[in-house]
N, C-alpha and C positions, 0 to 999 in steps of 0.2 A: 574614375572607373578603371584606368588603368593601373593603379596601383592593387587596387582588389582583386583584377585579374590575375597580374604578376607573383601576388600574394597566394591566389589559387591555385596556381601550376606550378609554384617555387617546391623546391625540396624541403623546404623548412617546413611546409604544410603537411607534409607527412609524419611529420614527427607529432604529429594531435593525436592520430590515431580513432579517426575521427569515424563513428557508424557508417551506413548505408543513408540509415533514416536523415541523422543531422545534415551530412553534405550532400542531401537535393534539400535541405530546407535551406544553407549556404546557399548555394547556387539560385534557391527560386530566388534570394532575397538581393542576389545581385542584379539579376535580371530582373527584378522588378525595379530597384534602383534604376536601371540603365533605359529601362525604357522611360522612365520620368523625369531625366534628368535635363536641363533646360540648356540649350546651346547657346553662347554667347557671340552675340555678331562681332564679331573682328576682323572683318573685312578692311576696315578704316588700317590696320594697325599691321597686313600684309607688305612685305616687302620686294615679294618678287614670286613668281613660279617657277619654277625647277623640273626637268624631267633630269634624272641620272639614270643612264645603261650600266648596273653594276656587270662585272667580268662574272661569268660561270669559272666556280671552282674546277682547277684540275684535278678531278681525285685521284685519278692513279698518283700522284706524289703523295700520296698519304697513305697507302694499300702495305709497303713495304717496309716500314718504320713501328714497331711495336707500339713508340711513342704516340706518331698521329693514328697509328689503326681507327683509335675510338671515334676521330673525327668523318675517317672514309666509311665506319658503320652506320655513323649517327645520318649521313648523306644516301647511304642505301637504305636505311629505314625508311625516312622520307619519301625515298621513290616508292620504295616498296609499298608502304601501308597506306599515300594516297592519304593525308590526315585532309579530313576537312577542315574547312576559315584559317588554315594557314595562306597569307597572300604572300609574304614573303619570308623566305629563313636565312641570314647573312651571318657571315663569319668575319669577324675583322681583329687586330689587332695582329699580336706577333704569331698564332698560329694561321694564322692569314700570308702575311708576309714572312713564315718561314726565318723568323730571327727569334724564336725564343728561345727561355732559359730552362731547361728541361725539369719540372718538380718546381717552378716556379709558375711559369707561366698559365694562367687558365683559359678558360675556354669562351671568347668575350663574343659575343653573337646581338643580332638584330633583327628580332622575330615580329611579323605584322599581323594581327589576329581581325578578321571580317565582324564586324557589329553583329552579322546575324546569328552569330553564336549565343548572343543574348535572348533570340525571340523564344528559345525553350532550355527550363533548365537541363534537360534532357541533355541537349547538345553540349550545355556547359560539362556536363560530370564526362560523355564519350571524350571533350578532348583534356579533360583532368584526367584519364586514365591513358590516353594516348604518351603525354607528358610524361607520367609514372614512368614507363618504359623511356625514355629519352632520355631524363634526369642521369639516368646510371651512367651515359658518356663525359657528364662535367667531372664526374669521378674518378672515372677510366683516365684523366688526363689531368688532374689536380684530386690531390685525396685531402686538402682542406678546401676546396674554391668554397670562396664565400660568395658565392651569388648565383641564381639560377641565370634561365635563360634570359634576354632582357625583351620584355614582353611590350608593343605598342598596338593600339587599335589602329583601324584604316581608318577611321574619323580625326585621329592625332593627324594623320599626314594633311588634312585642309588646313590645321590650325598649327603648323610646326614651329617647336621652335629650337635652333642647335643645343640648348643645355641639356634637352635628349638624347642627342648624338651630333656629333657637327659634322656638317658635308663633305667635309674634306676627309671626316673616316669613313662615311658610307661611298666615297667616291674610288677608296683602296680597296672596299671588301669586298668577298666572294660571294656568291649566292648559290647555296647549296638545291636552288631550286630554279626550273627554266621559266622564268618569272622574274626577267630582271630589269623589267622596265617601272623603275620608282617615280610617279609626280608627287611634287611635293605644294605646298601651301606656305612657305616661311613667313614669318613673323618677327616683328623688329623687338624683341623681350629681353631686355639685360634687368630686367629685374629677378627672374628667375634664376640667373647665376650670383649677382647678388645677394640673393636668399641664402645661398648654398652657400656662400663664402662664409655670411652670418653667422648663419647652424653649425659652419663649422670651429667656428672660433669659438660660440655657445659653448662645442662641445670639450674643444682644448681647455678652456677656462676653467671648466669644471672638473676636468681630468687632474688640471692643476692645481685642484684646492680638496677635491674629496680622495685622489688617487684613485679613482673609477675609472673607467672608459664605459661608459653606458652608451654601447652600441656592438651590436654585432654577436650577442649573446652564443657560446658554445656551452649544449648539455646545461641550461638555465644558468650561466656563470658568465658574468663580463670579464674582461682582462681586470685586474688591478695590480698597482706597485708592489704588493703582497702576493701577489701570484709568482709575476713576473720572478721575484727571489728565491722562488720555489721552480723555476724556469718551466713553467705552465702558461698555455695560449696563445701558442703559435697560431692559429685560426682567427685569435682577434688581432694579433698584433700583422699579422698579413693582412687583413682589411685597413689596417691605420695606417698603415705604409701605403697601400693604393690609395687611399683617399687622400695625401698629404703629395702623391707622386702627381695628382690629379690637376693640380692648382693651376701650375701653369697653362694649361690647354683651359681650365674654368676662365682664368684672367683673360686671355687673349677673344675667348670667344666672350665677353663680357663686354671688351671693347669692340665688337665687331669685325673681328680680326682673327674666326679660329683659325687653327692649326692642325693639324695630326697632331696627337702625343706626343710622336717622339720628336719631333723638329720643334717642340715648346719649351724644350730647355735650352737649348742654346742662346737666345736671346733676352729669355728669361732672367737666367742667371747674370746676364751683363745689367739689366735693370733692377736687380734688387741681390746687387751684391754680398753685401754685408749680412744679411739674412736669411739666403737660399742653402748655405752650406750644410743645412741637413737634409737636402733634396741627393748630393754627391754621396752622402752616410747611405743610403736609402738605394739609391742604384746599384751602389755598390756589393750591397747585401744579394741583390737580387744577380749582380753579376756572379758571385762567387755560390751561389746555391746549390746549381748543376754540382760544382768542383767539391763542397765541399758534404755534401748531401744526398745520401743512397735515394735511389729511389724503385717503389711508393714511396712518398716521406709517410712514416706514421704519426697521427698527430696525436696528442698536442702539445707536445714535449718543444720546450722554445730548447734550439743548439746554445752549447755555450758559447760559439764563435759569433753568432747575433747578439748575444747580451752585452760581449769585450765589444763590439762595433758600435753597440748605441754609449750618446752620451749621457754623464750623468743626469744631465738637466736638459734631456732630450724632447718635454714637455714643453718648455720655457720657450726655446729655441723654437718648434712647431708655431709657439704660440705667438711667441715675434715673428715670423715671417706671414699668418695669416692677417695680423695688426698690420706690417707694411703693405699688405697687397687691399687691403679693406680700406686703409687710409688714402691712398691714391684716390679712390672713386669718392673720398668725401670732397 
């Protein structure tokens, strides 16, 4: 359910252009899903309970920066409009902690929506249009972010598990809402990060034999080796750079061990030396964007100064370092 919802309120859902009529028969058809849906005991399979007091955002640090404005809006909105089955709205990442890369960095959040939003599709579509207006701040602060807001139920937190989010980023983030007392329910699941690691090498493999990237579609068009020459997709090829940037925090919290992002390279890279070297390609990219990059950036023009950074066999390389970190857990 929670992917259906996340899928409901994303920006990409806008793009159907979808009637009045269609999306409540959408909506009835989640909520009737959600009300039938069978909970699975795992209790057995709990690791611990958690209460985390996230910090209340300071917005005034955001009020006088063109950059953050969008963030200090999207927190008076909140207050302002009073959205229903929002339990919690979190901000983390680098605009959280104030180290990012300006036209790079997007707007990475931790939203908690109340189950009761399901009992009428009514309530579904009020905070589908709530959303509507909201979306426009991922904009205001990355004009390709490829991902909405990240959407979980309050039913996810009895049954948690960190390949959601790991503790130690919700333990950084801010909460744009005075609501910042999180329990959680964790769960002992390293097969869901396993999963992810799979999918993802699924996905390199294939990238390296058809020259597709079939993920993350912009304007119905995935990235391809034939785009790319045509220096087109900037939008996907920012989604394959976070997802490849992503690995090391998957691995660590796979073994039990997450981390924040950003403290999962440095030990990382000592353990799988030989084949991390296009994690340094990749940061690098993201360090020089601000410098080298007006911003809005308008997309989806790939620069030529990201094309001369990747390597030729920039696939290959991805594909080997997702094979060494998948081969460890065999």
């Amino acid at each position: 359910m929670r992917n259906q919802l996340n899928w409901f309120l994303s920006p990409g859902f806008l793009d159907y252009k979808i009637s009045d009529f269609d999306l409540l028969r959408i909506a009835t058809m989640i909520c009737f899903l959600n009300k039938n849906k069978v909970q699975e005991n795992l209790d057995e399979h709990v690791l611990n309970h958690k209460k985390i007091s996230v910090n209340l955002i300071e917005i005034e640090n955001y009020r006088n920066d063109s950059y953050l404005l969008p963030v200090y809006n999207l927190a008076i909105e909140l207050k302002k409009s009073n959205i229903k089955y929002i339990e919690h709205f979190l901000i983390h990442g680098s605009l959280a902690t104030l180290d990012y890369k300006k036209g790079w960095s997007d707007l990475d959040t931790w939203v908690v929506i109340n189950d009761d939003v399901f009992n009428d599709p009514k309530n579904l579509i009020e905070l589908h249009e709530k959303f509507k207006k909201l979306n426009k701040y991922l904009f205001q602060i990355d004009s390709i972010a490829h991902h909405g807001y990240i959407i979980l139920l309050k039913s996810n937190l009895s049954v948690y598990t960190e390949s959601l989010m790991p503790i130690k980023v919700l333990e950084k983030a801010y909460s744009l809402m005075d609501n910042n007392l999180i329990e959680l329910s964790i769960l002992n699941d390293a097969k869901s990060g396993l999963y992810r690691i799979q999918n993802m090498l699924d996905l390199f493999v294939k990238f390296g034999k058809t020259g597709v990237f079939e993920h993350h579609k912009y304007k119905n068009e995935y990235l391809t080796l034939e785009s790319m020459k045509l220096r087109q997709g900037m939008y996907q090829l920012k989604y394959l750079i976070s997802l490849v940037v992503s690995i090391p925090s998957i691995y660590y919290t796979i073994l039990g061990k997450p981390v924040y992002k950003r403290d999962s390279f440095s030990p990382f890279y000592k353990e799988f030396k030989s084949s991390s070297q296009i994690l340094f390609i990749f940061s690098e990219i993201r360090s020089m964007w601000e410098i080298e990059e007006d911003y809005p950036y308008i997309p989806n023009q790939i620069p030529q100064w990201v094309i001369n950074k990747l390597p030729e066999d920039f696939i290959a390389k991805i594909t080997n370092l997702i094979k060494d970190v998948n081969e460890r857990f065999k």
